[in-house]
C-alpha positions, -999 to +999 in steps of 0.1 A: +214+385-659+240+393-635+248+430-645+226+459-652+213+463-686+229+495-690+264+479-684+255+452-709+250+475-737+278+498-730+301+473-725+292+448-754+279+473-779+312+476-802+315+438-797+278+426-809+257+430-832+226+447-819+196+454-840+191+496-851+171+507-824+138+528-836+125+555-816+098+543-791+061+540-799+043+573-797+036+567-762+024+591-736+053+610-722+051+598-689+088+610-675+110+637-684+140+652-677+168+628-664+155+594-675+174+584-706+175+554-727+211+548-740+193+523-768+166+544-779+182+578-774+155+590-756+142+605-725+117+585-721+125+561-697+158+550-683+185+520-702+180+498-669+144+498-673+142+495-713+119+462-719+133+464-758+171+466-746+164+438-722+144+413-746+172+415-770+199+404-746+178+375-737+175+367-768+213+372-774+218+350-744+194+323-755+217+320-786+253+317-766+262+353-770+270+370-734+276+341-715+296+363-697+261+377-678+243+349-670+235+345-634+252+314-621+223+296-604+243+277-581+258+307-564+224+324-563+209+330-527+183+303-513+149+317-498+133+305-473+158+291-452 
């Protein structure tokens, strides 16, 4: 992905269909205060860093939805040279 999650979902969440988000597992509340999940509603932990969020627009991507924020490999920066 080329973008952060966050800017995914807030730009793209009028335009597709993304499954109802469910509150997070009964997880120990690890964080609080300023960390907020846009998806979940939340404070749990922040958009950018939802796993949930990010699996669905892989999965979105997989099926030619959000071409738009796929990382053009070829423009990518080489390592090691």
């Amino acid at each position: 992905m080329n973008k952060p999650l966050s800017y995914i979902y807030a730009t793209t969440n009028e335009k597709v269909k993304f499954p109802t988000s469910f509150k997070a597992r009964n997880y120990p509340k690890q964080r609080k205060g300023d960390d907020y999940c846009t998806y979940h509603k939340e404070n749990r932990h922040e958009t950018d860093e939802c796993r949930v969020l990010a699996g669905i627009i892989q999965k979105l991507i997989r099926k030619g939805n959000l071409k738009e924020f796929i990382q053009d490999k070829q423009k990518a920066p080489r390592t090691g040279e």
